[in-house]
KEKE-3310 file (N, C-alpha, C; in steps of 0.2 Angstrom, whole numbers, plus 5000, padded with zeros to 4 digits):
npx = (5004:5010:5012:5000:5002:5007:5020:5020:5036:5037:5024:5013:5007:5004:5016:5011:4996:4999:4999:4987:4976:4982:4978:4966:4961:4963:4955:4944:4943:4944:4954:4961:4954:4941:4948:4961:4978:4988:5006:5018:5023:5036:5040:5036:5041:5054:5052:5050:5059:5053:5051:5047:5038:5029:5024:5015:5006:4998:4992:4986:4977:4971:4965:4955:4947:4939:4944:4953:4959:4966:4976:4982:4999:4998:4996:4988:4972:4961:4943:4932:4926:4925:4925:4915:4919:4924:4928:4943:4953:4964:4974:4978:4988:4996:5004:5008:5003:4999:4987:4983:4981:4972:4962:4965:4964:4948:4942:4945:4941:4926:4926:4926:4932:4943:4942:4952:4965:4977:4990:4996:5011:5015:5023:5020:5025:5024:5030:5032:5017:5013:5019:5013:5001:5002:5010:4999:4987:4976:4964:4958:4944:4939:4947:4955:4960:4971:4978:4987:5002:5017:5024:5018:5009:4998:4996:4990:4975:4976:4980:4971:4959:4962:4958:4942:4929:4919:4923:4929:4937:4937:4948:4947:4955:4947:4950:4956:4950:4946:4933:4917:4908:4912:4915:4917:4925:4926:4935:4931:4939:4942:4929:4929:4939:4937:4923:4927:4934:4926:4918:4928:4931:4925:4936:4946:4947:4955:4966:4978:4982:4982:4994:4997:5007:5011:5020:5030:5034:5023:5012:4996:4981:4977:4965:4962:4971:4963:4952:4955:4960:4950:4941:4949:4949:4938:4930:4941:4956:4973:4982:4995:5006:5015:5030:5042:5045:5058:5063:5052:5051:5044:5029:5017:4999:4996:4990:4996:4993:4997:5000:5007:5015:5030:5029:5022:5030:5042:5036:5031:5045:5049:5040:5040:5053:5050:5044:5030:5012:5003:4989:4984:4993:4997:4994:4989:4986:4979:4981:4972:4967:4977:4980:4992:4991:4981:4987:5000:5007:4997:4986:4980:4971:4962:4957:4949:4946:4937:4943:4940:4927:4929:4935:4925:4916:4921:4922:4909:4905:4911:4903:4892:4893:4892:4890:4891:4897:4902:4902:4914:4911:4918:4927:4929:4940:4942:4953:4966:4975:4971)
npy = (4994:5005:5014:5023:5031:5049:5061:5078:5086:5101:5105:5117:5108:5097:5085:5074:5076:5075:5061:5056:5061:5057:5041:5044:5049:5038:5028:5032:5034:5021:5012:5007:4996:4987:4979:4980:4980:4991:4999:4996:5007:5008:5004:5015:5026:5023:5023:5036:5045:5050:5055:5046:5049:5058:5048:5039:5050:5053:5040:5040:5048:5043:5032:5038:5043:5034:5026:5015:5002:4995:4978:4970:4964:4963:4975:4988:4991:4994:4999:5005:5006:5019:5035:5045:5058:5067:5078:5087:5097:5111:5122:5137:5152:5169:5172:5167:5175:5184:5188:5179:5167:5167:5164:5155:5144:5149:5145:5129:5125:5127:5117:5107:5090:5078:5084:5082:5092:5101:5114:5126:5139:5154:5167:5178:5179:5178:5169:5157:5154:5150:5140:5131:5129:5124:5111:5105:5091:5092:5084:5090:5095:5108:5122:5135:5152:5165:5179:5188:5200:5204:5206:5204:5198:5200:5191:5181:5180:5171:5157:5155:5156:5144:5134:5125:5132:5131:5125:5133:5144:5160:5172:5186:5195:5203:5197:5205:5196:5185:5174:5168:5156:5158:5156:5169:5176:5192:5211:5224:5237:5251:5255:5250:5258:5271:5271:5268:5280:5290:5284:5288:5302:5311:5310:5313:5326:5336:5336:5339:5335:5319:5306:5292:5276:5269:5260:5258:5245:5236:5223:5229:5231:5246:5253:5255:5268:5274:5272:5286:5296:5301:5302:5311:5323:5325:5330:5338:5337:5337:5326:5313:5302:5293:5285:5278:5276:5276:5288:5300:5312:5314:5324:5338:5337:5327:5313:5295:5284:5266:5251:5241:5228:5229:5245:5250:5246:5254:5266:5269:5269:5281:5292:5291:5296:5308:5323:5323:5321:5304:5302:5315:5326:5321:5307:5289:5278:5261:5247:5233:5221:5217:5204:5211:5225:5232:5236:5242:5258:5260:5256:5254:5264:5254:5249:5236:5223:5207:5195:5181:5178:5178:5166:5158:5158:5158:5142:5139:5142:5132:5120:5120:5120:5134:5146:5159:5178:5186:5199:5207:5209:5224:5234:5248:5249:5260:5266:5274:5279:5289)
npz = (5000:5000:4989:4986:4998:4996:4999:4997:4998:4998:5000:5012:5021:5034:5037:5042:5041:5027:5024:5031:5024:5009:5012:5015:5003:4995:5000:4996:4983:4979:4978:4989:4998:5010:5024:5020:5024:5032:5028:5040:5055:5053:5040:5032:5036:5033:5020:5016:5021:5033:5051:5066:5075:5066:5057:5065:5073:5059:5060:5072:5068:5060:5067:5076:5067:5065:5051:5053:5060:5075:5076:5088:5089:5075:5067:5055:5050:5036:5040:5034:5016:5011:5020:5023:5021:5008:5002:4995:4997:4988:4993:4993:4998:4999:5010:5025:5037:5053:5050:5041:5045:5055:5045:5039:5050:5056:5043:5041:5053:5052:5041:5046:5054:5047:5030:5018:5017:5004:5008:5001:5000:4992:4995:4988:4976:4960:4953:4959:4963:4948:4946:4956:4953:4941:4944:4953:4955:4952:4955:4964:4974:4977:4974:4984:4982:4986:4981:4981:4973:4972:4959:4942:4942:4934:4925:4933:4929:4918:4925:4933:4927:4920:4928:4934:4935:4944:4954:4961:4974:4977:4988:4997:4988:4972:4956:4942:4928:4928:4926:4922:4932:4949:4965:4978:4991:4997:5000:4999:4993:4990:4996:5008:5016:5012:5018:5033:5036:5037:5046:5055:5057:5066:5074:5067:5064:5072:5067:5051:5039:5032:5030:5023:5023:5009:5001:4983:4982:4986:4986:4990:4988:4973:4975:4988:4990:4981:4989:5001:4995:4989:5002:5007:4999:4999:5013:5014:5019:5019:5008:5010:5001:5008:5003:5010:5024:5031:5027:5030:5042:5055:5058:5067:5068:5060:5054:5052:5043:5044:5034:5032:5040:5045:5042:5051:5063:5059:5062:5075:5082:5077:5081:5096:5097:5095:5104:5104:5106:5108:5097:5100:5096:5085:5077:5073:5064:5060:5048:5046:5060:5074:5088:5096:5092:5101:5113:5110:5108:5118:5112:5095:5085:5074:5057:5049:5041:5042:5047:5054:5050:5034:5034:5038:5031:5017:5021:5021:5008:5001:5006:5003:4990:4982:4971:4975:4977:4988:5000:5012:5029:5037:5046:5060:5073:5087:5095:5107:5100:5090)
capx = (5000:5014:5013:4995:5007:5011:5020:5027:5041:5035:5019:5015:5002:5011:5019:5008:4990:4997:4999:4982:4974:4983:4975:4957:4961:4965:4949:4937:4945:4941:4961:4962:4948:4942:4951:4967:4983:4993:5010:5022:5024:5045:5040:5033:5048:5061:5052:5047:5063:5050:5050:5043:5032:5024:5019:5010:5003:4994:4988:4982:4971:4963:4961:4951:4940:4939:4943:4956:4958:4973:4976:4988:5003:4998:4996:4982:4970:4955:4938:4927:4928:4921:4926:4909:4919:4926:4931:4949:4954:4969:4970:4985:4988:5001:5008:5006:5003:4994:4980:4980:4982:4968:4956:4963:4960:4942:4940:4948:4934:4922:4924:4928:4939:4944:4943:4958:4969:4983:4989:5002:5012:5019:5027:5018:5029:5021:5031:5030:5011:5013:5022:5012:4995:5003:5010:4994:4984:4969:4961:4956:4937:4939:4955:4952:4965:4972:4979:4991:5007:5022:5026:5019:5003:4993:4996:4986:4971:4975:4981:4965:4953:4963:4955:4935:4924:4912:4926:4935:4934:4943:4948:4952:4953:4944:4955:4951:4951:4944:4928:4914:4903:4913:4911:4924:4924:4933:4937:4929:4946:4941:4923:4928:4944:4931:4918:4930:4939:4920:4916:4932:4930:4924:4942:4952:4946:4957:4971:4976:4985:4983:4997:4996:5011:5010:5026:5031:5033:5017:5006:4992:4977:4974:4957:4964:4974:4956:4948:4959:4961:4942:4938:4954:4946:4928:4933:4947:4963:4980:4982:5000:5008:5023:5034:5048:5046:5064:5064:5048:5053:5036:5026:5013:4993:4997:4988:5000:4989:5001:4996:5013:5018:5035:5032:5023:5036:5046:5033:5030:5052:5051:5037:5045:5059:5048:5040:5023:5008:4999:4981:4983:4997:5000:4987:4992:4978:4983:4976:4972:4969:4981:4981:4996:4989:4975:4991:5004:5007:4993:4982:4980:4966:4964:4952:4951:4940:4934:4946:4938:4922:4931:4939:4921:4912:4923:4920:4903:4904:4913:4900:4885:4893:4888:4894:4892:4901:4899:4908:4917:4913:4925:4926:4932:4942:4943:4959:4968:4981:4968)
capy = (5000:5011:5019:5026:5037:5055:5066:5081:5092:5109:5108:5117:5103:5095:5077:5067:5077:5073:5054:5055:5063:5052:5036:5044:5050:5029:5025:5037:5032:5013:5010:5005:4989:4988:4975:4981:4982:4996:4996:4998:5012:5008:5005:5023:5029:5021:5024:5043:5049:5056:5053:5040:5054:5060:5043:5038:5054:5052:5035:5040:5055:5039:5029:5042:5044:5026:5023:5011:4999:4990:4971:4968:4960:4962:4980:4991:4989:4997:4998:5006:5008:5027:5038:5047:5063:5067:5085:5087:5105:5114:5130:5143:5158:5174:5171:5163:5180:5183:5186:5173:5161:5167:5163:5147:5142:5148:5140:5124:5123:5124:5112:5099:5085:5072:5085:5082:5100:5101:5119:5131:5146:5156:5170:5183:5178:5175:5162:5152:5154:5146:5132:5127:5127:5120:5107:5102:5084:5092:5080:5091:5094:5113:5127:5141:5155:5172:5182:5195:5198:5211:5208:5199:5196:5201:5187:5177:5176:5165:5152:5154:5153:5136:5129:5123:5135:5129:5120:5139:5150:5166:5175:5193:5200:5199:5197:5205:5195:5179:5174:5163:5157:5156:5158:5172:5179:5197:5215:5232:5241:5256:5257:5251:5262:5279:5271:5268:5286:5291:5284:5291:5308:5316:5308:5316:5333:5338:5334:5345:5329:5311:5302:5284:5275:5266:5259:5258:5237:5233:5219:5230:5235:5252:5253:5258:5273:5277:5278:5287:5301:5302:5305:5317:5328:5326:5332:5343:5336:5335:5320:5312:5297:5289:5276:5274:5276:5278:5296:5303:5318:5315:5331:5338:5338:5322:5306:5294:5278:5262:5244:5235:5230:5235:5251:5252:5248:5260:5273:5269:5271:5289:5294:5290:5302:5315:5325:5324:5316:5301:5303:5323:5330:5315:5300:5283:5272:5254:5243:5226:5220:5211:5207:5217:5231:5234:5236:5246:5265:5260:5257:5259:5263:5250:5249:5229:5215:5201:5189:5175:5178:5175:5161:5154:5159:5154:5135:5136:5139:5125:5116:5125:5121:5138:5151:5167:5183:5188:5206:5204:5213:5228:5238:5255:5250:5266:5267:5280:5282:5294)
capz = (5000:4998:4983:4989:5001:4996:5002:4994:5002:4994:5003:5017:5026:5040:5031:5045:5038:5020:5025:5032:5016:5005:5014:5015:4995:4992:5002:4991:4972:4982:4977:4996:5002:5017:5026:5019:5026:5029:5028:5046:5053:5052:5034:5032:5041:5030:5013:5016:5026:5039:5059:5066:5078:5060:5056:5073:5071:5051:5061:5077:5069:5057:5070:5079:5064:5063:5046:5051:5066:5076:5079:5092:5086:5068:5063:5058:5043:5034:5043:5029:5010:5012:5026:5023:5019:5001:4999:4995:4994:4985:4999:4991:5001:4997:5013:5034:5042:5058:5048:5036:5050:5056:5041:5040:5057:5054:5037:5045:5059:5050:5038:5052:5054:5043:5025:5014:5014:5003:5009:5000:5002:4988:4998:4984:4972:4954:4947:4963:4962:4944:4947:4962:4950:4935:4947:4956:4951:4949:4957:4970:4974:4978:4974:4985:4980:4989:4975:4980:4968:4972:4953:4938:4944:4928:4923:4935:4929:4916:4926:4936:4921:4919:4933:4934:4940:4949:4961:4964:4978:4977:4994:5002:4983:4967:4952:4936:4919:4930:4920:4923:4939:4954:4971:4980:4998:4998:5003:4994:4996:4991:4998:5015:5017:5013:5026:5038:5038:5036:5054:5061:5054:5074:5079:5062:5065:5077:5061:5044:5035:5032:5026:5022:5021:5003:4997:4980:4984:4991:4984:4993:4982:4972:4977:4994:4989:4977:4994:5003:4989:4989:5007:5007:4995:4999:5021:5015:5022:5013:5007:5008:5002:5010:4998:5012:5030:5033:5026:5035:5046:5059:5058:5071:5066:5055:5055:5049:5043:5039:5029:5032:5048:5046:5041:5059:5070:5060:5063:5082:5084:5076:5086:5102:5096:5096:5110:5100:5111:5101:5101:5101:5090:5079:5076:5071:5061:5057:5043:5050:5067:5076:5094:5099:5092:5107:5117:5108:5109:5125:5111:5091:5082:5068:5052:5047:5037:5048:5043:5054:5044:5029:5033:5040:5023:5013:5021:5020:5002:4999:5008:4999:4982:4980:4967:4977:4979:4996:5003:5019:5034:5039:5055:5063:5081:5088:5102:5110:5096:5084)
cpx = (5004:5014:5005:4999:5009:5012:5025:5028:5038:5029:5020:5010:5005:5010:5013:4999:4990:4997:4992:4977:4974:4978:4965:4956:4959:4957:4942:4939:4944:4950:4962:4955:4948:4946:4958:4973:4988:5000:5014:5024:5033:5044:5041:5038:5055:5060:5052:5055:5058:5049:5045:5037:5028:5020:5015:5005:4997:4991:4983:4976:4966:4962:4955:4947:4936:4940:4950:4957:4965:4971:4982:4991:5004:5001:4989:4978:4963:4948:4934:4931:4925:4923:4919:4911:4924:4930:4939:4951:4963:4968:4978:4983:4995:5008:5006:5006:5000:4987:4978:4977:4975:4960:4960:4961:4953:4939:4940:4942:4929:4920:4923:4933:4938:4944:4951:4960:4976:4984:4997:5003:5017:5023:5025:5022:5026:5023:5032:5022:5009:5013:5018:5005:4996:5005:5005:4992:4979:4964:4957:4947:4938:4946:4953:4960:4965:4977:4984:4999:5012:5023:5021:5011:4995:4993:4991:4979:4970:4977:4974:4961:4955:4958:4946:4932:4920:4917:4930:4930:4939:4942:4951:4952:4951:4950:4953:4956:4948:4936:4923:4912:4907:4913:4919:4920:4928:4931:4937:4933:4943:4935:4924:4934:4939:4925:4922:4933:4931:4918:4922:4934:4931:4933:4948:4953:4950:4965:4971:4979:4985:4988:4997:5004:5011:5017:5026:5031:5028:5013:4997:4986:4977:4969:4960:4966:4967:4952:4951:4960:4954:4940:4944:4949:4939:4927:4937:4950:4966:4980:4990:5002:5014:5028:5038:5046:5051:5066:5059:5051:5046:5034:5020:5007:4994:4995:4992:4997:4994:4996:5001:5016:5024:5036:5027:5026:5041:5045:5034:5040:5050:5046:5039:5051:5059:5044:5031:5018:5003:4993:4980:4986:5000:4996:4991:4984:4984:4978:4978:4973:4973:4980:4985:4995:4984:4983:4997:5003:4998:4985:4980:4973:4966:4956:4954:4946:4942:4937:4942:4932:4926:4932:4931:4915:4914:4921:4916:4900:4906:4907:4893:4886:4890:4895:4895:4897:4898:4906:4908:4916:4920:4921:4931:4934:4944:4948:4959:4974:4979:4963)
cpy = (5006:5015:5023:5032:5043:5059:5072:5087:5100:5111:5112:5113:5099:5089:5073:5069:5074:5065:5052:5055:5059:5044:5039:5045:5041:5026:5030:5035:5025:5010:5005:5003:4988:4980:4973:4984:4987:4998:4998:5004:5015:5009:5013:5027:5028:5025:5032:5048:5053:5052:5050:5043:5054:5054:5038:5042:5052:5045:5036:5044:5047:5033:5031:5043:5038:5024:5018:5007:4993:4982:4971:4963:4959:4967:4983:4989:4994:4994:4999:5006:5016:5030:5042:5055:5062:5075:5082:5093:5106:5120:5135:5150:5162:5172:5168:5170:5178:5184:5182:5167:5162:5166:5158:5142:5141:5143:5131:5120:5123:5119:5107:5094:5080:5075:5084:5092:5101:5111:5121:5137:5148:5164:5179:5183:5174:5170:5155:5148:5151:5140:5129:5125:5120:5114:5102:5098:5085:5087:5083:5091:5102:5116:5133:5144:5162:5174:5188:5195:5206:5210:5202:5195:5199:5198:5179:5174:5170:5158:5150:5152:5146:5132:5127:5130:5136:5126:5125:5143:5153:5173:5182:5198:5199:5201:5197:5201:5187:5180:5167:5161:5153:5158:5163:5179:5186:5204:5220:5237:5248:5260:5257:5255:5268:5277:5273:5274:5290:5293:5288:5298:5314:5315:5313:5323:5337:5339:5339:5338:5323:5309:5295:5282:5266:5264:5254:5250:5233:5230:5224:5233:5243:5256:5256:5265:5277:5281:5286:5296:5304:5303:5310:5323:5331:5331:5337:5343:5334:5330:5318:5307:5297:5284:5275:5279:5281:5286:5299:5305:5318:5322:5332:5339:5334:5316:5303:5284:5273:5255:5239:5234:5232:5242:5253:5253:5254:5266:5273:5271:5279:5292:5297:5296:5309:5318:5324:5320:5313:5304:5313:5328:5327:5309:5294:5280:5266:5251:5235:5224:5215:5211:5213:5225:5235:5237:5243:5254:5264:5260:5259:5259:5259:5250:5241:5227:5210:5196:5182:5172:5176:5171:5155:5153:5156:5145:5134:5138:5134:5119:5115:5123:5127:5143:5160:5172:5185:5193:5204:5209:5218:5232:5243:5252:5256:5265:5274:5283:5289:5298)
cpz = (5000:4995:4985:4995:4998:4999:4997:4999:5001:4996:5008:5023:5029:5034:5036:5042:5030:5021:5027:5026:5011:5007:5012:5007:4990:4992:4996:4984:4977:4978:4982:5001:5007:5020:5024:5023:5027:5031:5036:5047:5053:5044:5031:5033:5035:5021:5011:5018:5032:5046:5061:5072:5071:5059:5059:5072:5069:5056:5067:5074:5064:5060:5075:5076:5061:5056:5046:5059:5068:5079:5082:5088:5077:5062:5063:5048:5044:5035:5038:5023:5008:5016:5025:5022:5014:4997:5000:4991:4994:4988:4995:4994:4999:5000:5020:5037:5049:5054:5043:5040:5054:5051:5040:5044:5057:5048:5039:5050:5055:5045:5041:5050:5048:5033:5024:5012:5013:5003:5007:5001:4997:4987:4995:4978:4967:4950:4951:4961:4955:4945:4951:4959:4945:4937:4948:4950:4947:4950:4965:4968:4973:4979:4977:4985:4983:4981:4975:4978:4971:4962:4948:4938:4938:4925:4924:4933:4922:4917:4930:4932:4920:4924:4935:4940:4943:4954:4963:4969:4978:4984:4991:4995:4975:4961:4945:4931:4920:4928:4923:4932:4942:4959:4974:4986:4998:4999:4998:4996:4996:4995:5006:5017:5017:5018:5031:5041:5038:5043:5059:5060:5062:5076:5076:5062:5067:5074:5056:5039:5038:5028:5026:5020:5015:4998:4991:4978:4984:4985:4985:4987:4979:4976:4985:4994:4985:4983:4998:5001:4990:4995:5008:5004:4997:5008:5019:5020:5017:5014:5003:5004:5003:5006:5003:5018:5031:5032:5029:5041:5048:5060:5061:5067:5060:5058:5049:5049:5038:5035:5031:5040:5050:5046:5050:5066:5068:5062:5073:5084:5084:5078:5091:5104:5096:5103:5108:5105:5107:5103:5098:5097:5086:5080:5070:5068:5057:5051:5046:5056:5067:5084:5100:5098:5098:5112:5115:5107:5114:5119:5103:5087:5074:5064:5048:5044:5044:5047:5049:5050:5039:5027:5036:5034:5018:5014:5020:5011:4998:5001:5004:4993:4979:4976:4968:4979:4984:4998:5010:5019:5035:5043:5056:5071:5084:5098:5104:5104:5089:5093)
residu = (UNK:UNK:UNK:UNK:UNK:UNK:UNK:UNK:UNK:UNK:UNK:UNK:UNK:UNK:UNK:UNK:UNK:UNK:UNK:UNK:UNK:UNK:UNK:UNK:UNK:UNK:UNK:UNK:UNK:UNK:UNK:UNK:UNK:UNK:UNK:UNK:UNK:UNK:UNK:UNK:UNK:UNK:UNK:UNK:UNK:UNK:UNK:UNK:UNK:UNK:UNK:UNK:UNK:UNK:UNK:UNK:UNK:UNK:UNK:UNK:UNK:UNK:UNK:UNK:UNK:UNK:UNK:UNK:UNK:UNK:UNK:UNK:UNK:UNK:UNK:UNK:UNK:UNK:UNK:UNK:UNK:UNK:UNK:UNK:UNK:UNK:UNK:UNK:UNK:UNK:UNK:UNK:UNK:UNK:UNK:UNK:UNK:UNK:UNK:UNK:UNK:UNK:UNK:UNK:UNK:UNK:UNK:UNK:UNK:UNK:UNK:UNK:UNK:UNK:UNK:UNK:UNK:UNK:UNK:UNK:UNK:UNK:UNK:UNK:UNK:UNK:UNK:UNK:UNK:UNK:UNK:UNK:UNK:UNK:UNK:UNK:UNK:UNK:UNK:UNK:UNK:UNK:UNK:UNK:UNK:UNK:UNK:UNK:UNK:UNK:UNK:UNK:UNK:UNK:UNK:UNK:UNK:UNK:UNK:UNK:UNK:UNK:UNK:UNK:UNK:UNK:UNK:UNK:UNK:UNK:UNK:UNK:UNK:UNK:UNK:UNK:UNK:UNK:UNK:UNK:UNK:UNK:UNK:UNK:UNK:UNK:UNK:UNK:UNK:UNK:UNK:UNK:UNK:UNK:UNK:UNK:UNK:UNK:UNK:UNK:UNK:UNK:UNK:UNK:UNK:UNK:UNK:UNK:UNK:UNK:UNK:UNK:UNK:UNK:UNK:UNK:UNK:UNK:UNK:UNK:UNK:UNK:UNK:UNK:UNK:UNK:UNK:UNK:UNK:UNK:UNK:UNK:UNK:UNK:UNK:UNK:UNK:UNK:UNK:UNK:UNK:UNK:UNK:UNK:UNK:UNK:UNK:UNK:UNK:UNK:UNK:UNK:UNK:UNK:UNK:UNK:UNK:UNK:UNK:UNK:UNK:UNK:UNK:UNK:UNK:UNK:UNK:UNK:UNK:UNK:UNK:UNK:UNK:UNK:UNK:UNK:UNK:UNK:UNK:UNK:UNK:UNK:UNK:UNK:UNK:UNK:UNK:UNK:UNK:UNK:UNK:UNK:UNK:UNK:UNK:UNK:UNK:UNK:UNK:UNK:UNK:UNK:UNK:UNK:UNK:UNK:UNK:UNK:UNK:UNK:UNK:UNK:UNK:UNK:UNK:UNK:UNK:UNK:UNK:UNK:UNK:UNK:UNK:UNK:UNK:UNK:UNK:UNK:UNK:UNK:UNK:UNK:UNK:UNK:UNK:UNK:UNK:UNK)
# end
């Protein structure tokens, strides 16, 4: 029953979930008969290069779901010829943030145990993001796909179009040139950016310029800067942009709203440096909540999508076989740092 094992090194699914997978993948194509044998878990060890914890593991979790059962002294063998679940999703994400992590978690729970998830990460790097399509068996059930490219990435939708769509879900942002009925969970950059400075307007008053700090690098959507621009003008306040941190000389009566996490630790340094008081003669706005953020500068105010929503929408389209667009939630956390 060896050959029914796969594991590849380039994923990022732990090896003892792909050794799982693979077995439950065996038992749904009926490759792998009930009261079949599966090989040792020395076996396993010797043939894969992988620890002899990993391969315990991959068994304990299908013994737990019963689709396999031990005989003392023998070994363990297959209970059913069906595991009674059948999804097996292709998940590609940009990259493992904190908040990605947290719409996978979501997503993950609600599908429940025992789904087949082959999960990638291609750093935002376009020719990764190829490979790992044009790679894939296609044997999956559902490709749910995040989309974000520092370079190259106009090219994406035609690897996308390659793929069935009625079995794609496309996250966090929509990607124009992709065509035809599919289901995608995401983020109206520019509409929730102009809400969100909309609701924090009583707090920005008390400010003559907004700078966003937008560097020339960033994956980050336009639509962002579109709003941005747009509630600038429509209020009347200057309206910056920053491409490099490092250069910014902090100036009083400036809200200085970043996107990238490093460029907020840069910002919180060169604060510090100054006598300036957050909240009162310099306003901080974050994009994306993180935990740490509730705490830092005693507090920051953040403007985010719901990313465990996301990650719970998106499962239950996959459950739904549904082909709907559905707009994520986004929110104003109002701190002490505006």
């Amino acid at each position: 029953m060896l050959y029914n094992i796969k594991i590849n090194d380039y994923s990022n699914t732990p090896k003892y979930q792909q050794i799982f997978n693979s077995i439950v993948e065996g038992i749904e194509n009926r490759d792998i008969l009930p009261g079949a044998k599966l090989p040792s878990i020395h076996e396993v060890c010797a043939e894969f290069d992988v620890a002899k914890g990993t391969v315990e593991r991959a068994y304990e979790l299908l013994k737990e779901k019963e689709i396999i059962g031990a005989v003392k002294g023998k070994g363990f063998y297959i209970n059913y010829t069906r595991t009674g679940k059948n999804l097996k999703i292709f998940l590609l994400f940009n990259k493992l943030s904190a908040h990605k992590k947290i719409i996978y978690d979501s997503f993950v729970e609600v599908l429940g145990p025992g789904v087949a998830i082959d999960f990638f990460i291609y750093n935002n790097d376009f020719r990764l993001f190829r490979d790992l399509i044009q790679r894939q068996t296609r044997n999956h059930t559902h490709y749910v796909i995040i989309g974000h490219f520092f370079e190259g990435g106009e090219k994406a939708d035609e690897l996308i179009n390659s793929l069935p769509k009625h079995k794609l879900v496309i996250l966090d942002k929509l990607l124009e040139g992709v065509s035809g009925k599919y289901a995608a969970v995401f983020q109206n950059f520019e509409k929730d950016m102009y809400q969100a400075l909309t609701e924090a307007l009583p707090l920005l008053r008390k400010y003559t310029t907004l700078s966003i700090l937008f560097p020339s690098y960033t994956y980050h959507p336009k639509g962002i800067l579109n709003g941005f621009y747009k509630f600038c003008f429509e209020y009347n306040f200057t309206a910056r942009v920053i491409q490099d941190i490092q250069q910014e000389v902090i100036q009083p009566y400036q809200v200085y709203i970043n996107l990238m996490e490093e460029d907020l630790v840069e910002l919180i340094k060169k604060i510090k440096q100054t006598t300036y008081i957050v909240g009162q003669e310099v306003g901080v706005l974050s994009y994306n909540e993180t935990p740490l953020k509730e705490f830092l500068l005693e507090g920051i105010t953040v403007m985010s999508t719901d990313f465990a929503q996301m990650g719970r929408t998106a499962a239950q389209l996959v459950l739904s076989e549904s082909v709907e667009h559905v707009e994520n939630p986004f929110r104003l956390i109002v701190r002490k740092s505006l």
